[in-house]
N, C-alpha and C positions, 0 to 999 in steps of 0.2 A: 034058691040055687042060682037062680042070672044073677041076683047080687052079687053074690062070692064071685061070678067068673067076672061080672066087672071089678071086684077090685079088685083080681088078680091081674088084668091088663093092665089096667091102671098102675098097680107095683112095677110092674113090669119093667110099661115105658120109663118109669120114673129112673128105677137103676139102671135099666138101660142109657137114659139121657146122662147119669152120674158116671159112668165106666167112661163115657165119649168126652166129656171132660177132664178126669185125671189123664188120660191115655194122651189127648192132642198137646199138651206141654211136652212129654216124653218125645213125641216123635219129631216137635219143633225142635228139640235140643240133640236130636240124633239125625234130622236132616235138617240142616239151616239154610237158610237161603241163599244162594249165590248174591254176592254183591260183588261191583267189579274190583275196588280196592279195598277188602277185609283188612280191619283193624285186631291183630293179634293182640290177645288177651294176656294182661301182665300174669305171671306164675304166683304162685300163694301157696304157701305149704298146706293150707287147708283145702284146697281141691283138688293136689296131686299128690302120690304117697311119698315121702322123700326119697335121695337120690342114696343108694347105698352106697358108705362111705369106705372108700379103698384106704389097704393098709400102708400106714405110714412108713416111708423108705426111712434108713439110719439117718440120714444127712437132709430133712427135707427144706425146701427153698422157702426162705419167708415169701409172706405176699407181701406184691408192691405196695408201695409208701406215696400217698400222693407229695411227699416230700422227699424227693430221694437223699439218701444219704451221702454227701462230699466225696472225692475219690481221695483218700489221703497222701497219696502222692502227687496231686494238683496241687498248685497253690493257693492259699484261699485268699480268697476276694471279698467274703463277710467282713460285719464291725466289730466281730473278734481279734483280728491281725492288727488293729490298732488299740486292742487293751490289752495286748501282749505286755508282761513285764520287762523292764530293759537288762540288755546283757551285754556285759563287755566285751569290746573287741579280744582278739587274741592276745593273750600277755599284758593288756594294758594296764589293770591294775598293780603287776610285777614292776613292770617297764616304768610306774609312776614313783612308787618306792626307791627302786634303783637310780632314779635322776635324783631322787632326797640323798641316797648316798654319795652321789655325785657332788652335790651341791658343797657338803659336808667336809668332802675330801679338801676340794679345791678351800674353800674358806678357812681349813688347816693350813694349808700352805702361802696363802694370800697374808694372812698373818702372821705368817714364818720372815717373810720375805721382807714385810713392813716392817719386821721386827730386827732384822738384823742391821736396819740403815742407823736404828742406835747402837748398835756393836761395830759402826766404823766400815762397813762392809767396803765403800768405796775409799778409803783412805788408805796410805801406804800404812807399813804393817810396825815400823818402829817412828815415830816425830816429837815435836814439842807439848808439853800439855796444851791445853785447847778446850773448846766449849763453843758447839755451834745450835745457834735456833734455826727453825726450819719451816716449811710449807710446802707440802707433794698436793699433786690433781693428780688426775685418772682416776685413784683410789686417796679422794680426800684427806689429809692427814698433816698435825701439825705437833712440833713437840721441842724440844730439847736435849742435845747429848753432848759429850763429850768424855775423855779420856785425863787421868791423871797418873803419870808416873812415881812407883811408892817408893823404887829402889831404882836404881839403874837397870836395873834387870826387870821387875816385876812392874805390869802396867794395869791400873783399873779403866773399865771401858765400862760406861752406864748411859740410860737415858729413859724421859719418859716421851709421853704422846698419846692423842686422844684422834683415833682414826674412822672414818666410815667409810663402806666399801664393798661392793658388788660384782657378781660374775654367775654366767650363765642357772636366771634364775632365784638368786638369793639375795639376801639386801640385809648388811650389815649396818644398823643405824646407829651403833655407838658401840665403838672397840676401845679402854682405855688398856693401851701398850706400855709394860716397863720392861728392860732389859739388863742384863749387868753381867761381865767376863771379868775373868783375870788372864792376862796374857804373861807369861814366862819369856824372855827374848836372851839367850847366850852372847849378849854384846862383847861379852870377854873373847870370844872366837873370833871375833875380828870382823872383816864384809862380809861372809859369807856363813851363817850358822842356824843354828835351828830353832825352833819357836814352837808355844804348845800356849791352844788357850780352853777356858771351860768354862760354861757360863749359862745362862737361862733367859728365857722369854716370859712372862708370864703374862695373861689378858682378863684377866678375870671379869663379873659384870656387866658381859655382850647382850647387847635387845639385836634379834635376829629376826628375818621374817625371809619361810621359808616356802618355793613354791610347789605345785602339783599339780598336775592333768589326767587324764585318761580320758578313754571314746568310748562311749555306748552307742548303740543302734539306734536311741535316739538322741543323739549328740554329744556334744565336746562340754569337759567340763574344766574346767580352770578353778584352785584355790587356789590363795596363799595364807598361812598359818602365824603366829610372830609367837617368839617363846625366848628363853633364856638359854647362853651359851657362855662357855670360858674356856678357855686354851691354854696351857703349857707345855714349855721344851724345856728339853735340856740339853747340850752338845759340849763335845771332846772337840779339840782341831789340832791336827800337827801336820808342822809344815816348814820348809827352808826357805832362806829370804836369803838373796846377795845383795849389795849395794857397788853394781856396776859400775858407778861413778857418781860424785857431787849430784849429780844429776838424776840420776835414775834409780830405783829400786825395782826389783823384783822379786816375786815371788812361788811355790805351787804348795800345794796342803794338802790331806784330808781331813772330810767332815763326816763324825757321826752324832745323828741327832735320833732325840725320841719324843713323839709327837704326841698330846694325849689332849682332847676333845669330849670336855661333857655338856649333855644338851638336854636340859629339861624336856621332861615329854609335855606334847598336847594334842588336841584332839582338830580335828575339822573343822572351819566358822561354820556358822548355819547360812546356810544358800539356799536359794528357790528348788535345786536339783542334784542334789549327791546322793543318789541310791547307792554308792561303795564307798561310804563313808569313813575314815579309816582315823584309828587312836594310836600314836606314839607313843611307848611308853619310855623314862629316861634311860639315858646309854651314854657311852661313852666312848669314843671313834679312838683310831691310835694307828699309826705305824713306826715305823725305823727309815731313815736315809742316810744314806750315803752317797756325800758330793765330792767330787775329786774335781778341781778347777784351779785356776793361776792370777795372777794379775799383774799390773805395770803401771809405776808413777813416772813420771817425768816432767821436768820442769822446763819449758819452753824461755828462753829469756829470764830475764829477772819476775815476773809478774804472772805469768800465765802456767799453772799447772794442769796437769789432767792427767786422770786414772780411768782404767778401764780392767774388768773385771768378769770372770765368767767361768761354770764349770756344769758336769754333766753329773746331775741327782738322779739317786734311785732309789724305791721303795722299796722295802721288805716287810713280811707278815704284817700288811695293812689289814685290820678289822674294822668293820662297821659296825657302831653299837646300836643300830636301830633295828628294832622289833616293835612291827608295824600290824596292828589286829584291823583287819582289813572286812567290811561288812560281803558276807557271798563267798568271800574266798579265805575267809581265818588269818593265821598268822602267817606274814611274811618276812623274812629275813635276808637281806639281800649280802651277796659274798663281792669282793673286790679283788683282782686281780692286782700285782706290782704293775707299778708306774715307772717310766724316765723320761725327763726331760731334760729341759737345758735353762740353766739359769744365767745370768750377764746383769752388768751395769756398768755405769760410767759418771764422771764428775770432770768436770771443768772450773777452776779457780781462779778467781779474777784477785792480784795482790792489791788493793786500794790503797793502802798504805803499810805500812811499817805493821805487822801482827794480826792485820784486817782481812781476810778474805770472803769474797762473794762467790758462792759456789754455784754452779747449776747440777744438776744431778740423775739420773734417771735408773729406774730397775726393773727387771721385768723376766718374763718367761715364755719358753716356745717349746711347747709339743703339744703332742695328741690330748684330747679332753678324757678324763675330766680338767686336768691345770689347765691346757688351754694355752693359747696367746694373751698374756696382759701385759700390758706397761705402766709404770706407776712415776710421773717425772717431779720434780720441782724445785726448789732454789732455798740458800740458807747464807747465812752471814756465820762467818767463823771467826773467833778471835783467839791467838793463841798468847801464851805468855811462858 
């Protein structure tokens, strides 16, 4: 029996000592110790129940980015803004096209002008046959023309020449020019009568070299194209001449001509940067003029003569045959407005002898561009018989 109650103490103390155990963790973690600067204990879903999650509004706010996103109406300042594609100024690739039809125009009319110095332009309007060689600058050009009477009344005017020649932009490297009229003259009417001529221009065979620009955001871009070109006219003139005196002749006309321009297409050289690369395709340019203008020969002394010459051109239903496929912006087609200018020349004749004359010469034009101001001068030896 005292056995049993010792081991019953014995039990005793023992769970007793085991309950003072589990229990002293419990009470450590439900009073802890004052320390003066307690270290807060990071959160863990495992030791706190989670946080109930509120109901999501229509519209809810992303969470921040530790990259926030650009405000799109800032400018950006990243190395995106410089792999931006390039883009052309305003109208610029229009505005590029339209100086080709410019160029076009004007090199119509450059060769209208070159062309009529073999139809006599600066000579009185009735004289003896005749045959003069020649050489112009400004607009390089050298050739031969002259005039032979078939009847007393009916006069043939012809000539050739091989010219080169430039303006605003274009570069004519080789123009061969022919010409040839018939002039009508009423010599039976006495001093004062009427006159009618018709005749053509033609150029067939031009090496052209044509230029172009436009401005991108990231810069200027400059070509120039070379291709093939030919020109013909054709013109009416009527007109009255007096013959004032031994001396003098005068005269006033009109002129209608028809202008037609055809121009191989080509495309763009290959350059380091032409993102608006653009393709020609062939056309054919043309308008209508009409010049109304006068002129005056007079013979100074025995040796010295001079002409001077001049009238006011105008276009009608000028088209441009260029159709321009333009990279970004498709096809372009540019339209032209009528033109007027003012055309003039002048000649000065030295007699060297008996049949011989040395002429000096000049021609040219004044108005708004596309024709522009040009002058075209130079000198020829005439011999009549």
């Amino acid at each position: 029996m005292a056995n049993f109650i010792r081991s019953a103490v014995v039990s005793a103390t023992l769970l007793g000592a085991a309950l003072a155990i589990q229990l002293s963790p419990a009470r450590a973690a439900q009073s802890p110790s004052p320390s003066p600067s307690p270290t807060p204990q990071a959160e863990c879903v495992e030791c706190y129940p989670p946080t109930p999650t509120p109901t999501p509004s229509p519209s809810p706010s992303p969470a921040p980015s530790n990259s926030p996103t650009p405000n799109p109406t800032e400018p950006r300042t990243d190395n995106q803004s410089t792999n931006a594609p390039p883009v052309a100024g305003a109208g610029s690739n229009a505005g590029s096209i339209n100086g080709l039809a410019d160029q076009r125009f004007n090199q119509m009319i450059t060769n209208r002008v070159l062309g009529t110095v073999l139809l006599g332009v600066n000579e009185q309007v009735n004289c003896n046959d005749c045959i003069s060689a020649f050489g112009s600058a400004g607009s390089f050009s050298a050739g031969i023309h002259g005039r032979k009477n078939l009847t007393p009344n009916l006069s043939l005017l012809a000539g050739i020449a091989y010219a080169q020649y430039n303006e605003g932009g274009y570069h004519v490297t080789s123009s061969p020019i022919g010409a040839f009229a018939l002039r009508y003259d009423f010599v039976d009417w006495g001093s004062s009568r009427p006159f009618f001529d018709i005749g053509a221009i033609l150029s067939p065979f031009q090496k052209v070299r044509y230029a172009r620009g436009y401005t991108t955001n990231l810069g200027a871009v400059s070509l120039e194209s070379s291709t093939k070109s030919e020109n013909y006219a054709v013109y009416g003139r009527a007109g009255w001449m007096s013959r004032l005196s031994p001396r003098d002749e005068v005269a006033a006309s009109v002129e209608v001509w028809q202008l037609w321009q055809r121009v191989k297409g080509y495309v763009d050289p290959t350059v380091a940067f032409n993102p608006f690369d653009a393709a020609i395709k062939d056309g054919t340019d043309r308008t209508t003029l009409v010049k109304v203008g006068g002129q005056w020969t007079h013979l100074f002394g025995s040796r010295v003569e001079a002409n001077i010459n001049g009238g006011w051109v105008q276009s009608f239903g000028t088209r441009s045959g260029i159709v321009a496929s333009v990279t970004g912006d498709g096809t372009i087609v540019p339209t032209m407005g009528n033109q007027g200018w003012f055309e003039y020349g002048g000649r000065l004749g030295f007699r060297v002898t008996k049949g011989w004359v040395t002429d000096l010469f000049l021609n040219g034009t004044a108005g708004p561009q596309p024709v522009g101001n040009t002058l075209h001068g130079g000198v020829g030896l005439r011999v009549s018989y």
